[in-house]
C-alpha positions in Angstrom: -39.9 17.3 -7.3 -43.3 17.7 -9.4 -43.6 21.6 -8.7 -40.0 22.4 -9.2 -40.0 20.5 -12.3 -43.2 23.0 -13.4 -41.4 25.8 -11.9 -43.9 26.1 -9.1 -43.5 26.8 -5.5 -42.7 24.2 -2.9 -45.6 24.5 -0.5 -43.3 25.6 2.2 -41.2 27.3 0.9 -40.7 31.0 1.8 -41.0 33.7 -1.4 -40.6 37.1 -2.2 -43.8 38.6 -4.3 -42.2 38.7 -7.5 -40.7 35.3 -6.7 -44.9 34.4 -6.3 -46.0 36.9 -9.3 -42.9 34.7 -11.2 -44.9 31.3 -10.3 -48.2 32.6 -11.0 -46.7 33.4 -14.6 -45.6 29.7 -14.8 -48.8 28.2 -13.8 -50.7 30.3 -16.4 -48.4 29.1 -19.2 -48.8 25.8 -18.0 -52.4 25.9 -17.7 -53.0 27.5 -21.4 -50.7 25.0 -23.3 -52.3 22.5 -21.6 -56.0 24.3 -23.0 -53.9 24.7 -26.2 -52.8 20.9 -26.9 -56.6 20.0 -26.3 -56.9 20.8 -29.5 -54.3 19.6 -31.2 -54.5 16.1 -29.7 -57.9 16.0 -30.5 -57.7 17.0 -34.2 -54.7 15.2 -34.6 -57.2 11.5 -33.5 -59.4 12.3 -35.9 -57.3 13.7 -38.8 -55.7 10.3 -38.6 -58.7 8.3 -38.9 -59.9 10.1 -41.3 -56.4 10.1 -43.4 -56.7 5.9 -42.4 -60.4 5.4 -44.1 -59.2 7.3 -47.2 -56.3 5.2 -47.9 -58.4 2.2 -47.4 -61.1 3.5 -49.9 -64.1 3.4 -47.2 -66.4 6.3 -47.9 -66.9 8.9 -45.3 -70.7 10.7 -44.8 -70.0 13.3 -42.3 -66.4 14.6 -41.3 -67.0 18.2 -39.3 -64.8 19.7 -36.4 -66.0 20.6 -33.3 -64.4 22.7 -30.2 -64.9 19.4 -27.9 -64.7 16.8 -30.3 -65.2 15.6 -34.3 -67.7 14.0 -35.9 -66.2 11.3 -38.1 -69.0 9.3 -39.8 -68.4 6.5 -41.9 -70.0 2.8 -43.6 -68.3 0.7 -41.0 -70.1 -2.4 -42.4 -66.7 -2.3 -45.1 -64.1 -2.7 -42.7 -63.0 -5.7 -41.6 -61.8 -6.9 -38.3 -58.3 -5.7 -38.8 -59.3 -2.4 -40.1 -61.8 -1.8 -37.6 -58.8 -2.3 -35.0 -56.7 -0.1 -36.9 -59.2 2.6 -36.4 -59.1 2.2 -32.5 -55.3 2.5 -32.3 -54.3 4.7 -35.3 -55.4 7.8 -33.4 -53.3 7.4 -30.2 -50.6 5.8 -32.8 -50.4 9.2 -34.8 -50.0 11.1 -31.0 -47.6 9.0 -29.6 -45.6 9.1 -32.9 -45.7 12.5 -33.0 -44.7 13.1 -29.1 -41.9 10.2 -29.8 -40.5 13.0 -32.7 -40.4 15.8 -30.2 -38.4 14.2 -27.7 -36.2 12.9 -30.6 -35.8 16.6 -31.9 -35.2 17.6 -28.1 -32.3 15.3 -27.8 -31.0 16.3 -30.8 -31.1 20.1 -29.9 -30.2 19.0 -26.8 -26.7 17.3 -28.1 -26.0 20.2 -30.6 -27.1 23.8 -28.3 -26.6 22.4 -25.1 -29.5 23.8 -23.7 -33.3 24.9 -25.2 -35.8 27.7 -24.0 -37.8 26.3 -20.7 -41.0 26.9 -23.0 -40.0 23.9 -25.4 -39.7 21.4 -22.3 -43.2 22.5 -21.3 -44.5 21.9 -24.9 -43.6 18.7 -24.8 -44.7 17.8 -21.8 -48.2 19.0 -22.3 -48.2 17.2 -25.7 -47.1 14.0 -23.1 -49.6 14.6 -20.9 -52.5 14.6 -23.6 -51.2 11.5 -25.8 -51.4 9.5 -22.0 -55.0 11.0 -21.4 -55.9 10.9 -25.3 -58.1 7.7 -25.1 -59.6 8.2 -21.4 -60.6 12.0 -22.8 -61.8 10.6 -25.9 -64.3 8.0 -24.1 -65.3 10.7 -21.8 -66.6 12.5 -24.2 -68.3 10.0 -26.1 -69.7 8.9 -23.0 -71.0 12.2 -22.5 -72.2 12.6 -26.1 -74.1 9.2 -26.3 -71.7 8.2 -28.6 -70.8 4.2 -27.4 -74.4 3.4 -28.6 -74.9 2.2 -32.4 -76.6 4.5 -35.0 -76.1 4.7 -38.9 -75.9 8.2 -38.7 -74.1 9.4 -35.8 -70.7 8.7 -34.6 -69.5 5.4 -32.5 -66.9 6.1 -30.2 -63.7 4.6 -30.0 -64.6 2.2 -27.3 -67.5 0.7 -29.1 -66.2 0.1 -32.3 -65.0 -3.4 -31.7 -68.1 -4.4 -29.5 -70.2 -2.9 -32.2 -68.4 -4.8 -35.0 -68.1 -8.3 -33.1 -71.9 -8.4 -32.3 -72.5 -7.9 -36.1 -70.6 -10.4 -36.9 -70.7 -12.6 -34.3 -73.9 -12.0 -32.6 -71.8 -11.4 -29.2 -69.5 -8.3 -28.2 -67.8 -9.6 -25.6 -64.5 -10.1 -28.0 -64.7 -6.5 -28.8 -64.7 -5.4 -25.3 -61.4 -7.3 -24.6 -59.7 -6.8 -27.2 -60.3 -3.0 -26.7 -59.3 -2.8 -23.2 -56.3 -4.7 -24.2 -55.4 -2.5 -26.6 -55.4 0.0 -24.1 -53.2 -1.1 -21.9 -50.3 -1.5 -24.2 -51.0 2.3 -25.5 -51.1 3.6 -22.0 -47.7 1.7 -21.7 -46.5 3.0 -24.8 -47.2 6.5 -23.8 -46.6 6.2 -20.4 -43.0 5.0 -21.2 -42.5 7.4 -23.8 -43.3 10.7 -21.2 -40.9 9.2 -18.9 -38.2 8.8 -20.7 -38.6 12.7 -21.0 -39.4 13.6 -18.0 -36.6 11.8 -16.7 -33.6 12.8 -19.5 -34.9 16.0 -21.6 -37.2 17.8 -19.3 -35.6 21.1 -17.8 -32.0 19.4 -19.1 -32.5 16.4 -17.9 -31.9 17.9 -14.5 -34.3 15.0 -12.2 -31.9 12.6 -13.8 -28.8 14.3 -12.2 -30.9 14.5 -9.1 -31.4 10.6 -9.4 -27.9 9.8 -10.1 -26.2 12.0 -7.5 -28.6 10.5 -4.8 -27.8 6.6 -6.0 -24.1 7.5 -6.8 -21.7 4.9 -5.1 -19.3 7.0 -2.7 -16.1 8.5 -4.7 -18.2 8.7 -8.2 -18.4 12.1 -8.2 -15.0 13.9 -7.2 -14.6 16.6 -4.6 -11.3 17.8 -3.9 -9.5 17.5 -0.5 -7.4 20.5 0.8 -4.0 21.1 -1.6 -5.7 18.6 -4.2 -6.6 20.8 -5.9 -4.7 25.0 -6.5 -6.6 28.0 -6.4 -5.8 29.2 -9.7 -7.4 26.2 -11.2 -10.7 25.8 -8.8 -11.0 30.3 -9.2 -11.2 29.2 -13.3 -13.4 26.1 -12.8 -15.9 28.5 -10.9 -15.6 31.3 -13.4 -16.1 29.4 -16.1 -19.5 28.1 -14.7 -20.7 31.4 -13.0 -20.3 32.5 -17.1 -22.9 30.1 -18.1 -25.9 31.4 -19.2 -29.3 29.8 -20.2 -31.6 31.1 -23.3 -33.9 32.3 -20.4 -31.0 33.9 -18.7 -30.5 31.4 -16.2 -27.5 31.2 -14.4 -25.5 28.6 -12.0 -25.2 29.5 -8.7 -21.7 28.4 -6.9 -21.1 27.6 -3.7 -18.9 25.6 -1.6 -21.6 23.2 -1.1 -21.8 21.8 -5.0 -17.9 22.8 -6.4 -18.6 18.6 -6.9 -20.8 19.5 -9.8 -18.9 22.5 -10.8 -15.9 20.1 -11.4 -18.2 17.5 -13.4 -19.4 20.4 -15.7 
């Protein structure tokens, strides 16, 4: 269901050219919010670190944005332990806080408009995407920059700060490197959990979880009519009343004799 949840074509499935020129479109939004959100995960990281070291009175040298990443400099011989692992997990904290508040306000608009423009599913979903990815992209980067080495006046990355910190201290990094990759793991868990509870209930409605429900459904769960249960009056006002429906995006529900069960459930 992954490109009909992006609103891409199946790969054999038969389409008209607008029908193509209409995925293209998709795939192109899809592609720039993804290019967009870079950004805004990545400033969002380091924003938070840097909103963490001035609560906690640490003096920063060197705070300057960059396209790819941000150079955060600071003394980290002040922090302690605990503050040093707050600086690993604040930044992927402050994204999956901020992705949790979108799918709250989704729900929310969900319950009160019934329905949201396609565009604010995919928003989210990007933002998903990039708060799983956050620490991977991060240590890429750093990897790439030179950045897990130690140096007073560049940055450390993320995934050397605690090996960095526990062979000062302790003459052995070792701790640092667990602890890290444990911290890690519950964040990827975190996020991970938090993009599929959307995925699953907000995305596009909500509609894989109807999918999911209707296939698992016991027999008799979800009603259809037999012949005379059921007058034509009353099924010619069910259908009407659905075929009215329309989407902020103009969709529409198309009826058929193959799904009056979920015209009836509506």
């Amino acid at each position: 269901m992954l490109p009909s949840e992006l609103g891409l074509p199946l790969p054999r499935q038969q389409q008209s050219h607008s029908s193509w020129r209409c995925s293209v479109r998709q795939l192109g939004l899809i592609m720039l919010l993804l290019a967009l959100m870079w950004f805004v995960r990545l400033y969002l990281h380091y924003c938070s670190q840097w909103l963490f070291l001035q609560a906690i009175a640490v003096p920063v040298n060197k705070f300057q944005f960059h396209a790819h990443t941000v150079d955060l400099v600071y003394q980290s011989s002040l922090l302690h332990t605990r503050e040093e692992l707050a600086m690993v997990v604040v930044g992927p904290l402050t994204l999956n806080a901020v992705t949790f508040l979108l799918v709250l306000i989704r729900c929310g608009c969900q319950q009160i408009f019934g329905s949201l423009p396609s565009f604010t599913s995919k928003f989210i979903m990007a933002q998903g995407v990039w708060t799983v990815l956050d620490p991977l992209a991060v240590f890429a980067v750093d990897a790439v920059l030179g950045r897990l080495a130690y140096s007073p006046d560049t940055p450390v990355g993320d995934a050397a700060k605690l090996y960095w910190h526990f062979h000062r201290v302790d003459q052995s990094g070792a701790a640092g490197v667990v602890i890290t990759l444990f911290l890690y793991a519950v964040l990827f868990l975190l996020s991970i959990t938090i993009l599929f509870i959307n995925i699953l209930r907000f995305h596009n409605d909500g509609r894989m979880l109807d999918v999911f429900q209707r296939l698992t459904a016991k027999e008799g769960t979800y009603f259809l009519p037999q012949d005379l249960e059921l007058s034509n009056q009353e099924l010619s006002y069910v259908v009407k009343k659905a075929e009215q429906w329309r989407g902020f995006n103009g969709e529409r529900r198309k009826i058929g004799p193959s799904n009056y069960s979920a015209v009836l459930r509506l």
